[in-house]
Backbone as JSON Lines, residues from 0, in Angstrom:
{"i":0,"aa":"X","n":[51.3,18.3,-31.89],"ca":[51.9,17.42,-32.87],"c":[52.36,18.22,-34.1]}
{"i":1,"aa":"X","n":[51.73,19.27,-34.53],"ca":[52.13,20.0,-35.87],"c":[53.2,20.97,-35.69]}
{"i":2,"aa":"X","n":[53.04,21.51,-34.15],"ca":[54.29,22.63,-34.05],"c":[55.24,21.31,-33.49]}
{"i":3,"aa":"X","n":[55.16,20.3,-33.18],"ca":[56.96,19.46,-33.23],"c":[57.17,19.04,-34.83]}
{"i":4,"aa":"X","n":[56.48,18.17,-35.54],"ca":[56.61,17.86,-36.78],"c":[56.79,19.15,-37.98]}
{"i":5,"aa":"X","n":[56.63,20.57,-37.5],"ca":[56.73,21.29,-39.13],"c":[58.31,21.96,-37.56]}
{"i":6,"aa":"X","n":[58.62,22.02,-36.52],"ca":[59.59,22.38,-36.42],"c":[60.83,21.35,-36.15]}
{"i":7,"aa":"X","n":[60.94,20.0,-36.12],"ca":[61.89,19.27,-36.02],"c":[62.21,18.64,-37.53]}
{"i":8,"aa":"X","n":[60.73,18.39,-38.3],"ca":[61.07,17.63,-39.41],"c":[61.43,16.5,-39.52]}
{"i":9,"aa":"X","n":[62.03,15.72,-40.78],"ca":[62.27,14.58,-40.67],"c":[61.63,13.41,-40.58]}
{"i":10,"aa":"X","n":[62.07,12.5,-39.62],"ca":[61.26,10.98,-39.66],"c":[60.28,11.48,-38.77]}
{"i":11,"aa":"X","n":[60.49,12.72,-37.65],"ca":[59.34,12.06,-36.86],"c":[57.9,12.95,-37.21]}
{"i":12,"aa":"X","n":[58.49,14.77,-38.09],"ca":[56.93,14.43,-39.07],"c":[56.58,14.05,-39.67]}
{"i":13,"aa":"X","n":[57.42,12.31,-40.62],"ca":[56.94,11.91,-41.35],"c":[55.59,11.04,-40.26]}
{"i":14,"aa":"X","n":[56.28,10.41,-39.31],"ca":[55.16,9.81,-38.39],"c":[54.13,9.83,-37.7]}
{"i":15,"aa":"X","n":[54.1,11.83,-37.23],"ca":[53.13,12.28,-36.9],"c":[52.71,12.27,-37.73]}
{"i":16,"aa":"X","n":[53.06,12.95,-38.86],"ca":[51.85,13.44,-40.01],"c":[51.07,12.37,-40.86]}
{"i":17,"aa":"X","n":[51.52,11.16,-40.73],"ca":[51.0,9.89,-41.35],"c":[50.14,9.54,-40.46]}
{"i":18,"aa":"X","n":[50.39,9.48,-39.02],"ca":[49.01,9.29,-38.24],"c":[48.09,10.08,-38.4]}
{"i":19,"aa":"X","n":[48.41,11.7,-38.66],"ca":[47.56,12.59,-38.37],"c":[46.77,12.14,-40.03]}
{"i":20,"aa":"X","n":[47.3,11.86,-40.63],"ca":[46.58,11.68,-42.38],"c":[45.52,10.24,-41.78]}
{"i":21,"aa":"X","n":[46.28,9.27,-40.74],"ca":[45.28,8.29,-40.64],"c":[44.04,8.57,-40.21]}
{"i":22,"aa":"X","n":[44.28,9.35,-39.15],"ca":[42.77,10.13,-37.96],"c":[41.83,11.04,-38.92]}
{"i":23,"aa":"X","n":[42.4,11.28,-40.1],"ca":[41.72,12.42,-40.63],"c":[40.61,12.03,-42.1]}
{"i":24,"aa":"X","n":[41.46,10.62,-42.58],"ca":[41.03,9.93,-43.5],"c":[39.44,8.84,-42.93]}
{"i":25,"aa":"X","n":[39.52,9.27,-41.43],"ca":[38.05,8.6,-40.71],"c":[36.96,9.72,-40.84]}
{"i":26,"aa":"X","n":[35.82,9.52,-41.39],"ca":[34.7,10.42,-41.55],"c":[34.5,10.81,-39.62]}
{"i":27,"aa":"X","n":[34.55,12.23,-39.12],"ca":[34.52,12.71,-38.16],"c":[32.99,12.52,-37.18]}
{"i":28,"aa":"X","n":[32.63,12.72,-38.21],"ca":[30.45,12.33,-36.84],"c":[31.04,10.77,-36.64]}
{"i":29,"aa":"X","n":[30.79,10.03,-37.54],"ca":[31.36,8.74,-37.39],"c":[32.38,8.18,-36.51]}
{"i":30,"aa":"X","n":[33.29,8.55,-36.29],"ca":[34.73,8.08,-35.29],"c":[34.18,8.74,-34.09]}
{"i":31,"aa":"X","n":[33.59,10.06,-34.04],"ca":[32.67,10.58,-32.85],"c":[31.96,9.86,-32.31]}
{"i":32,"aa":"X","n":[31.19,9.0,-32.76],"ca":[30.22,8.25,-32.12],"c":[30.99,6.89,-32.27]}
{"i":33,"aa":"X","n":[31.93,6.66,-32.92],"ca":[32.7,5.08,-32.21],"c":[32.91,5.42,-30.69]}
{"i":34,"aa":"X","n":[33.77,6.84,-30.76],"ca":[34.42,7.13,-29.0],"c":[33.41,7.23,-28.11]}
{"i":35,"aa":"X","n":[32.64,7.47,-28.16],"ca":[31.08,8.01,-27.25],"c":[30.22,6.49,-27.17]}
{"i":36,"aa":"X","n":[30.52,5.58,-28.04],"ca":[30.03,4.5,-27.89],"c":[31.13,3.35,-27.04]}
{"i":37,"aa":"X","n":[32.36,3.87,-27.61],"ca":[33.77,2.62,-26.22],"c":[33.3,3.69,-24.88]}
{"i":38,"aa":"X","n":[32.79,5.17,-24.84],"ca":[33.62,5.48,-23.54],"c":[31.86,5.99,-22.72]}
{"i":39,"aa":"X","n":[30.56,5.4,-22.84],"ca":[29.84,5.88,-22.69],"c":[29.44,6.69,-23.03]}
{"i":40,"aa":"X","n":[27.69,7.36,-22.93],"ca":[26.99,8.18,-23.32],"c":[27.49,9.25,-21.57]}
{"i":41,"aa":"X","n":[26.9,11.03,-22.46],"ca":[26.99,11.4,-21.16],"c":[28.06,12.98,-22.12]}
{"i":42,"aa":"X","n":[27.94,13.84,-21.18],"ca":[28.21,15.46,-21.8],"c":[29.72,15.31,-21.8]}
{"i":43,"aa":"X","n":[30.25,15.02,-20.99],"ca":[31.81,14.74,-21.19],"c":[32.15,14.17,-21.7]}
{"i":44,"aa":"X","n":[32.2,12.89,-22.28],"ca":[32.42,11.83,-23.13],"c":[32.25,12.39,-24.6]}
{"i":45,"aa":"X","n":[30.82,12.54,-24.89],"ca":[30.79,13.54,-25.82],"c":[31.58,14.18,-26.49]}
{"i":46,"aa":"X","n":[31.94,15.75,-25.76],"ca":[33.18,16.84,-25.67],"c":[34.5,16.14,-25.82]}
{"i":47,"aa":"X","n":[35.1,14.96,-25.3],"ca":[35.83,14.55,-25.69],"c":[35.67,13.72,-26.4]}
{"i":48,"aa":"X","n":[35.1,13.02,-27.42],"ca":[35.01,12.3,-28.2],"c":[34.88,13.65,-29.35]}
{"i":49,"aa":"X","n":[34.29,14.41,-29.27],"ca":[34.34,15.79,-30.54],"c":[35.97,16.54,-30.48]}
{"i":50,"aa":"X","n":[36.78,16.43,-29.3],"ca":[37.77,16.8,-29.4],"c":[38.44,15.86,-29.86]}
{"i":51,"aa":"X","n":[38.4,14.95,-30.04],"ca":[39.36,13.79,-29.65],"c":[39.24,13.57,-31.42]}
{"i":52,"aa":"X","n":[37.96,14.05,-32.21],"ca":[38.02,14.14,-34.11],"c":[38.51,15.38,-34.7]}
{"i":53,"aa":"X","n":[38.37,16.41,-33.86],"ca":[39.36,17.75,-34.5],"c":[40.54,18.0,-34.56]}
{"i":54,"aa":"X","n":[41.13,17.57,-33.6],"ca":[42.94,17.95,-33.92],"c":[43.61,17.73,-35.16]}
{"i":55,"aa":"X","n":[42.92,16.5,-35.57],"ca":[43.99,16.7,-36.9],"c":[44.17,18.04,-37.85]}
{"i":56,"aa":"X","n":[43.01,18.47,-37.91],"ca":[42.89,19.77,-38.75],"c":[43.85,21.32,-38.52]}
{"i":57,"aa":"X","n":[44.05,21.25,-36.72],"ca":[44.75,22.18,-36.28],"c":[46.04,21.6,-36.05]}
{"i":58,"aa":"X","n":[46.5,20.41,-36.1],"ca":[48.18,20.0,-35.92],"c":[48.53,20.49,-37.4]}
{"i":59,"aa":"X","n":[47.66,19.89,-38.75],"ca":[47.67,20.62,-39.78],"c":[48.54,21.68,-40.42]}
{"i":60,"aa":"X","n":[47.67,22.68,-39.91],"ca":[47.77,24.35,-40.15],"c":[48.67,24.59,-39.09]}
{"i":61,"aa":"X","n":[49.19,23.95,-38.0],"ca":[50.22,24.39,-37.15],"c":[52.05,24.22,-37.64]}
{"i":62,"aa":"X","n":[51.68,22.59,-38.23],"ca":[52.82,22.31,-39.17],"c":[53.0,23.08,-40.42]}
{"i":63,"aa":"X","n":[52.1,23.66,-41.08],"ca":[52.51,24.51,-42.19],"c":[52.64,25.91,-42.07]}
{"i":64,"aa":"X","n":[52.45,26.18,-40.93],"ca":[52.92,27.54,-40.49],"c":[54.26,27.15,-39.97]}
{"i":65,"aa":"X","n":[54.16,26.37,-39.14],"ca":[55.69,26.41,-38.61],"c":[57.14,26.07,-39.78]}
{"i":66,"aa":"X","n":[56.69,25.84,-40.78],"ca":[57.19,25.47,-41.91],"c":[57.41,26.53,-42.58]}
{"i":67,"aa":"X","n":[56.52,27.54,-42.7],"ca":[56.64,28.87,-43.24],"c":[57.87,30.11,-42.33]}
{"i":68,"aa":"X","n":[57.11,29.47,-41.13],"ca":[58.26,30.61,-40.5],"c":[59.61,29.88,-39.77]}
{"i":69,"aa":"X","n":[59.83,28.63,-39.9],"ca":[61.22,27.65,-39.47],"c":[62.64,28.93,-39.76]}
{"i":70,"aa":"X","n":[62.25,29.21,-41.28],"ca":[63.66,30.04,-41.62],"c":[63.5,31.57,-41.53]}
{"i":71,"aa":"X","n":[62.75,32.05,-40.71],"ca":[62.32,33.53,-40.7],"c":[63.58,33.86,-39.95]}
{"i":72,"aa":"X","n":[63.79,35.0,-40.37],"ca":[64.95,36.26,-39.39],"c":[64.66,36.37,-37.77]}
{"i":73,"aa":"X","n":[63.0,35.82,-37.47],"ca":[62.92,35.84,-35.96],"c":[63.41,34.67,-35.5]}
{"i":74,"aa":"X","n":[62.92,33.52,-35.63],"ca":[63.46,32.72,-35.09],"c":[65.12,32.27,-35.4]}
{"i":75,"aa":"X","n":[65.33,33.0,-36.13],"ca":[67.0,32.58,-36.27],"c":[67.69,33.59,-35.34]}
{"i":76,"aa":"X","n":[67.1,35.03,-35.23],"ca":[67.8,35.56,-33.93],"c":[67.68,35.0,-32.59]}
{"i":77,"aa":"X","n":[66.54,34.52,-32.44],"ca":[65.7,33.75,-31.28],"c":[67.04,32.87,-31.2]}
{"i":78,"aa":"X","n":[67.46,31.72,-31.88],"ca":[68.45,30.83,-31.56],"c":[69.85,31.38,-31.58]}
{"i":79,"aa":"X","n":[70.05,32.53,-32.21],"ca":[71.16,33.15,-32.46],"c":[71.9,32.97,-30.64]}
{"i":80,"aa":"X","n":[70.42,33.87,-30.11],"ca":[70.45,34.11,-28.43],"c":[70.51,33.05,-27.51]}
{"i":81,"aa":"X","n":[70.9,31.86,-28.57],"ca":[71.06,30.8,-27.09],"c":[68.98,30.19,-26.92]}
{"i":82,"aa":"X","n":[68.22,30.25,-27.51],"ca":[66.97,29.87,-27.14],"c":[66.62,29.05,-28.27]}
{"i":83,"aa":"X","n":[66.39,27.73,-27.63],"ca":[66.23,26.34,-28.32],"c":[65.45,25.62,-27.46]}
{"i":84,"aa":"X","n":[64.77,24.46,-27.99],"ca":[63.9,23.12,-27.66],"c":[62.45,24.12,-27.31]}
{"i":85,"aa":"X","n":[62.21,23.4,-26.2],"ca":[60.94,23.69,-25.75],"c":[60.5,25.4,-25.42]}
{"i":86,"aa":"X","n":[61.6,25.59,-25.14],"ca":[61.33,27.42,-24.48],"c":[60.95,28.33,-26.12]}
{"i":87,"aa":"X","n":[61.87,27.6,-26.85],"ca":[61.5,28.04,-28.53],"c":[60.26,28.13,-28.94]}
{"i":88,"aa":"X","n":[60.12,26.6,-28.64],"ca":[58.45,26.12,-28.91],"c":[57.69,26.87,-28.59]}
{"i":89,"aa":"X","n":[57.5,27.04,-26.97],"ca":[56.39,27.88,-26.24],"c":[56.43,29.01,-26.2]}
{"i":90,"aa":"X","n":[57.66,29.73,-26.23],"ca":[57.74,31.27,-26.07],"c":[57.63,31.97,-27.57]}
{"i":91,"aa":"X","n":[58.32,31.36,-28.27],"ca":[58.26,31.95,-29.74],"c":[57.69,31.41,-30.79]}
{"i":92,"aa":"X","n":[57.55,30.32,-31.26],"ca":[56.76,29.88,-32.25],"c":[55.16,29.71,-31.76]}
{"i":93,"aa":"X","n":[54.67,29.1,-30.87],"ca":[53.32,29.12,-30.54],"c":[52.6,30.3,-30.39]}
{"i":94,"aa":"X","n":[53.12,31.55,-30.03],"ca":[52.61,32.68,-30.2],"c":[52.27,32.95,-31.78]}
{"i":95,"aa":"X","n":[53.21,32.58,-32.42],"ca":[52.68,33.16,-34.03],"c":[51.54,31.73,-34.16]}
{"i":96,"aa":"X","n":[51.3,30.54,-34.04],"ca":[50.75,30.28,-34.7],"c":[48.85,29.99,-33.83]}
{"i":97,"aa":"X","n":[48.89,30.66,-32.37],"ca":[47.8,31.06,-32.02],"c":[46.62,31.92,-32.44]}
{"i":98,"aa":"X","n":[46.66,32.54,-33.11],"ca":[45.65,34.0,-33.98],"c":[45.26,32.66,-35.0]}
{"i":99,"aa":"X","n":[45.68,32.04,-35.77],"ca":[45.03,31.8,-36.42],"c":[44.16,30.12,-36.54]}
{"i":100,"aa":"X","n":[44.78,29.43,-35.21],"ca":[44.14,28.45,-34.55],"c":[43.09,29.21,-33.92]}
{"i":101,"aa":"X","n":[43.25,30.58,-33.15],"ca":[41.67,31.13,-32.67],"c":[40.74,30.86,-33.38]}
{"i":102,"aa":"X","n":[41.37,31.39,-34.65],"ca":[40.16,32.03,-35.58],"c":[39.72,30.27,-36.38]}
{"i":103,"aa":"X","n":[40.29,29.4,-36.51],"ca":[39.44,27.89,-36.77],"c":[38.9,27.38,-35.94]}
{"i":104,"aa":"X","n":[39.18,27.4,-34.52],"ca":[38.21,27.6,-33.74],"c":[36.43,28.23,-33.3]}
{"i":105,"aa":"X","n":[36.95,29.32,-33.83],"ca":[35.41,30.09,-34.25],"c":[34.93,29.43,-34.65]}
{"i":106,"aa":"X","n":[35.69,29.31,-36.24],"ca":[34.84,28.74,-37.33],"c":[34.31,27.21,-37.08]}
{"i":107,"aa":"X","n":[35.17,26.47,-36.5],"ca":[34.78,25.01,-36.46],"c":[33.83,24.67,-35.01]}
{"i":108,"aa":"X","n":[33.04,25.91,-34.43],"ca":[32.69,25.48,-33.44],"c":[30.83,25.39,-34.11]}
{"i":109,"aa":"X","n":[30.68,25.94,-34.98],"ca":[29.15,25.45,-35.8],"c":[29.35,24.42,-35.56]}
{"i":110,"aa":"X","n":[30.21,23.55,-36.38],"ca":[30.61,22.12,-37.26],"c":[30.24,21.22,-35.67]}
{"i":111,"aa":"X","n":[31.13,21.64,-34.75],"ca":[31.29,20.98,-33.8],"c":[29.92,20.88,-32.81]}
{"i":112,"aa":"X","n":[28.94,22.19,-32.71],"ca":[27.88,22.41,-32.34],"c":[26.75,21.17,-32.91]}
{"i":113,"aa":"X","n":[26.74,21.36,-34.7],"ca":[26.11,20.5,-35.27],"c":[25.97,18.84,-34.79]}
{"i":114,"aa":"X","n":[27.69,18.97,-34.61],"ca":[27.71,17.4,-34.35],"c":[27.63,17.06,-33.01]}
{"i":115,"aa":"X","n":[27.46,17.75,-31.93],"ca":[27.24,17.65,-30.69],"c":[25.72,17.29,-30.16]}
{"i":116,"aa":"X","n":[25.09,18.48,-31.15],"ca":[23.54,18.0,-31.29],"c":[23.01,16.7,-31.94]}
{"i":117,"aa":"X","n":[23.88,16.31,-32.65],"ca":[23.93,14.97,-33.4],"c":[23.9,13.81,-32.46]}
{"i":118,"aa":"X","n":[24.98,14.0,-31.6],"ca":[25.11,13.01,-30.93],"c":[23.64,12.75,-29.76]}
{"i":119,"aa":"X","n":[23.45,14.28,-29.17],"ca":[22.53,14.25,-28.27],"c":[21.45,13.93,-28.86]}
{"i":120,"aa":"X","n":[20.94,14.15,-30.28],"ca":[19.61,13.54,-30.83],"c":[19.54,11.81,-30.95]}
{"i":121,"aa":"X","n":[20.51,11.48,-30.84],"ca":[20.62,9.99,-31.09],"c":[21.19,9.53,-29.22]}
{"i":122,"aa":"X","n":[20.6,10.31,-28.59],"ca":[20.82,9.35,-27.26],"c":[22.25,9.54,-26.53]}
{"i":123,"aa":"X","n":[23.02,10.2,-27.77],"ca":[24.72,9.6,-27.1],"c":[25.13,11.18,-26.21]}
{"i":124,"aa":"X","n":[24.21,12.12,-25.98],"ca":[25.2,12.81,-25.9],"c":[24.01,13.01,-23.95]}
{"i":125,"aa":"X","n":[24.04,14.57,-23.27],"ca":[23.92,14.81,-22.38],"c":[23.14,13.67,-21.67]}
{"i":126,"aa":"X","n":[22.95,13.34,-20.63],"ca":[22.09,12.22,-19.95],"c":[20.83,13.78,-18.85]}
{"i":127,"aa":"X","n":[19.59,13.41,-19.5],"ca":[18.46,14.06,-18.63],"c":[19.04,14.06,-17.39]}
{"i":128,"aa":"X","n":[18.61,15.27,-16.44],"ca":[17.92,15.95,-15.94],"c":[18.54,17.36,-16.74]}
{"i":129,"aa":"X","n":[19.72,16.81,-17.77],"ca":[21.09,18.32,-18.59],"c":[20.12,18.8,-19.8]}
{"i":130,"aa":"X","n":[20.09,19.51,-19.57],"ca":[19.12,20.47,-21.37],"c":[20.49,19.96,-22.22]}
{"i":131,"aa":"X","n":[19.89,19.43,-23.56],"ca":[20.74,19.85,-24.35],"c":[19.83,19.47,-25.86]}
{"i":132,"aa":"X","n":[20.05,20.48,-26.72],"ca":[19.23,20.29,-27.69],"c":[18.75,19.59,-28.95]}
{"i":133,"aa":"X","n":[20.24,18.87,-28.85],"ca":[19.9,17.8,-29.97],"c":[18.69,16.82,-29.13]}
{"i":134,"aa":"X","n":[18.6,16.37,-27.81],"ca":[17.68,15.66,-27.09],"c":[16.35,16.26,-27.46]}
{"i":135,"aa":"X","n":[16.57,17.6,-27.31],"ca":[15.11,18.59,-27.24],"c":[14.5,18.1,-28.24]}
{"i":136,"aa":"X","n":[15.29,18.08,-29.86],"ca":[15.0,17.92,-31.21],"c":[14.32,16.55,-31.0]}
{"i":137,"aa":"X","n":[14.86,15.6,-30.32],"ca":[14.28,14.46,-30.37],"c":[13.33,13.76,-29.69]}
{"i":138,"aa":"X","n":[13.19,14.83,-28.34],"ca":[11.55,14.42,-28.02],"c":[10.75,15.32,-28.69]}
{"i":139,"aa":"X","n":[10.98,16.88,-29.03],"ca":[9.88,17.38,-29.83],"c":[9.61,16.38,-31.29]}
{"i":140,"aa":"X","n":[10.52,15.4,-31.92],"ca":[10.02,14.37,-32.92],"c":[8.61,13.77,-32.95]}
{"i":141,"aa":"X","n":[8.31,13.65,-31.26],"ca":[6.76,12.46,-31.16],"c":[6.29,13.27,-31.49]}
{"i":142,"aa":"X","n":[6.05,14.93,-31.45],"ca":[4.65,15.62,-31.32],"c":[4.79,16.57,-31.82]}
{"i":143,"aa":"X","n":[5.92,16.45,-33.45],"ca":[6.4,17.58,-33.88],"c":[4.88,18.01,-35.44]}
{"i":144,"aa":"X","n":[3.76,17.48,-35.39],"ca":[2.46,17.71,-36.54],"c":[1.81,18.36,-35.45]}
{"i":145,"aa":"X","n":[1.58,18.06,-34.13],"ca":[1.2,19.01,-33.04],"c":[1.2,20.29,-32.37]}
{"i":146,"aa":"X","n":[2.67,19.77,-31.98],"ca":[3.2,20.78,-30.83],"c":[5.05,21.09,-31.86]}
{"i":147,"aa":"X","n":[4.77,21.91,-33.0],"ca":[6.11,21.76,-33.56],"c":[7.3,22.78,-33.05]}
{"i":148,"aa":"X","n":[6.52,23.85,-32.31],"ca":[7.64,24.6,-31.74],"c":[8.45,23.93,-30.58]}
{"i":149,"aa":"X","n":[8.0,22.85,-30.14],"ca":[9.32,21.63,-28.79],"c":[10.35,21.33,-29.39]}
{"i":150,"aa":"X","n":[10.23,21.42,-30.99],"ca":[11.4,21.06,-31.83],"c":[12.07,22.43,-32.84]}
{"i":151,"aa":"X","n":[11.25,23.0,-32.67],"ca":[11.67,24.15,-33.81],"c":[12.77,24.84,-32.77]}
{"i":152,"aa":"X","n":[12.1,25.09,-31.52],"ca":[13.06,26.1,-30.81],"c":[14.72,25.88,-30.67]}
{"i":153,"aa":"X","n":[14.43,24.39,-30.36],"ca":[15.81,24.4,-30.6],"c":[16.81,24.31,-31.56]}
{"i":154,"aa":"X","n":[16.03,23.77,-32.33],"ca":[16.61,24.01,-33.48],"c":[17.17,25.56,-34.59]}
{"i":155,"aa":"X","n":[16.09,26.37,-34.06],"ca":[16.59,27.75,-34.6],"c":[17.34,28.07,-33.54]}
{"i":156,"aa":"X","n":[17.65,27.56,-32.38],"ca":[18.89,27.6,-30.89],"c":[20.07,27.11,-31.9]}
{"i":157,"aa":"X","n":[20.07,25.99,-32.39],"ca":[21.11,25.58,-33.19],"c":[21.75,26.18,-34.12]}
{"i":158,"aa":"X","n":[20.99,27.09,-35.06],"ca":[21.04,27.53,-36.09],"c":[21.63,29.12,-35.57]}
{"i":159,"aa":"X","n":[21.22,29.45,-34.81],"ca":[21.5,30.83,-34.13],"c":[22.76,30.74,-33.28]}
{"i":160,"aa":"X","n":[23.6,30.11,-32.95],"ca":[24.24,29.64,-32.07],"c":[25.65,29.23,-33.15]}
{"i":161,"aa":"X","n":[25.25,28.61,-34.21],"ca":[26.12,28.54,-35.56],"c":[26.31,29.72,-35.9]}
{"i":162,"aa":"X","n":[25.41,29.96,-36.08],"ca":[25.55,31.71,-36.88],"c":[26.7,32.83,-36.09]}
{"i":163,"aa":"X","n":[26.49,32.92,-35.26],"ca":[27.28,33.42,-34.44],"c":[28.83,32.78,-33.81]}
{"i":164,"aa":"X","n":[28.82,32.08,-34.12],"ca":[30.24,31.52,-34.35],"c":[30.56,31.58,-35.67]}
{"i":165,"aa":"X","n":[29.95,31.33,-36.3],"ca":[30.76,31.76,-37.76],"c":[31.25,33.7,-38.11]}
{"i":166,"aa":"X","n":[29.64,34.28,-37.61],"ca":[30.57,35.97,-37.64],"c":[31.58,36.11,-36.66]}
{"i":167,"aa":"X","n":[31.55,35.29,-35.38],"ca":[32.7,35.6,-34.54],"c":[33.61,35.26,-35.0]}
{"i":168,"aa":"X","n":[34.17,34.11,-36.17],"ca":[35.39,33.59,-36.84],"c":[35.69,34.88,-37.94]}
{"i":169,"aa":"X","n":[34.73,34.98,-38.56],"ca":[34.84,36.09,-39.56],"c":[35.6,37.84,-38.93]}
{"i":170,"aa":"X","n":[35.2,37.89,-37.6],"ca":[35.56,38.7,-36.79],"c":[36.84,38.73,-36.38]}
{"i":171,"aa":"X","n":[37.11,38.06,-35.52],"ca":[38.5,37.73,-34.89],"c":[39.42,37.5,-37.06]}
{"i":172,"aa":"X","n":[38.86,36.34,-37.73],"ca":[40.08,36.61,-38.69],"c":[40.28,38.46,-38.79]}
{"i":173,"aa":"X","n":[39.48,38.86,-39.0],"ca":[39.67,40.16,-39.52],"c":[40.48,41.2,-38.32]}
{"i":174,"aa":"X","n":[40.51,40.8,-37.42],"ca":[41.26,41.68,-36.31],"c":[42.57,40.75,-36.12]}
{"i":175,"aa":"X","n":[42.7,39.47,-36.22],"ca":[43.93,38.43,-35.72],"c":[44.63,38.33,-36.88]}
{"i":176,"aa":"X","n":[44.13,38.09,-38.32],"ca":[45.1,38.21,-39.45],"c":[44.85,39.2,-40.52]}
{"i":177,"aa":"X","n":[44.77,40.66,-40.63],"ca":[45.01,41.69,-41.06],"c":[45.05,41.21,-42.7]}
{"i":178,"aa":"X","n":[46.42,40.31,-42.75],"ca":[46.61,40.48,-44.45],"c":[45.64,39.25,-45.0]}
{"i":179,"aa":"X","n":[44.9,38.68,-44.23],"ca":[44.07,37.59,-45.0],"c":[43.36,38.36,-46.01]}
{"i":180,"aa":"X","n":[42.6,39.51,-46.02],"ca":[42.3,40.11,-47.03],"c":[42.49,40.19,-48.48]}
């Protein structure tokens, strides 16, 4: 939606981008667990209900890149050569604006981790016999003055698991966009 709306312009990014302002103006754990609640509990549902609250952020940053580079010297030779619509799209503009959708990716996969465990602590997310640790967190709850490592472990799983997606974002920016510096 962001590489058609920052490269066609006009009415129809006024329309994407007004939806995309609608989807985005919904608090994200929240609209997560509306979708996981219309489309069942269960690990897929889930995953797509967490995908189904991020895009707005990357149509975003796709439209304002493509906005940045619409009038660049490449893509005007690019069309110079006869290469327009979709082959434009995919061959030449989506390449520039991949490196740095990687790298929000990294970064937003804590966020997304967090809220995945979210869901699974409250029932909505993997269905038992599937490990998954927001569940873990929530049966180690009965017997966490007891037995507190059933809950700790996964939880420093959580925390460790964030962590490392965030240096891997920090990583890749630093090798994928050079002048962010």
């Amino acid at each position: 939606m962001g590489i058609l709306s920052g490269y066609y312009g006009g009415w129809l990014e006024r329309i994407l981008m007004r939806f995309t302002d609608v989807v985005m103006s919904m608090p994200r754990l929240i609209l997560a667990f509306a979708f996981v609640a219309m489309l069942g509990p269960g690990l897929v549902n889930g995953a797509l209900a967490l995908a189904l609250t991020t895009w707005p952020a990357y149509a975003r940053q796709a439209r304002s890149e493509i906005q940045r580079l619409r009038h660049s010297d490449y893509l005007a030779a690019a069309e110079m050569l006869g290469i327009r619509g979709g082959r434009l799209l995919v061959g030449h503009i989506l390449p520039l604006c991949l490196p740095s959708a990687i790298v929000r990716l990294a970064l937003d996969l804590a966020g997304i981790i967090l809220a995945a465990a979210g869901l699974g602590f409250l029932g909505l997310g993997a269905r038992p016999p599937m490990a998954e640790w927001g569940a873990m967190i929530a049966d180690g709850m009965q017997v966490i003055f007891d037995q507190w490592w059933i809950a700790a472990i996964p939880g420093a799983a959580i925390l460790l698991a964030s962590l490392a997606f965030n240096l891997l974002g920090d990583g890749l920016r630093d090798i994928l966009e050079p002048q962010h510096d």
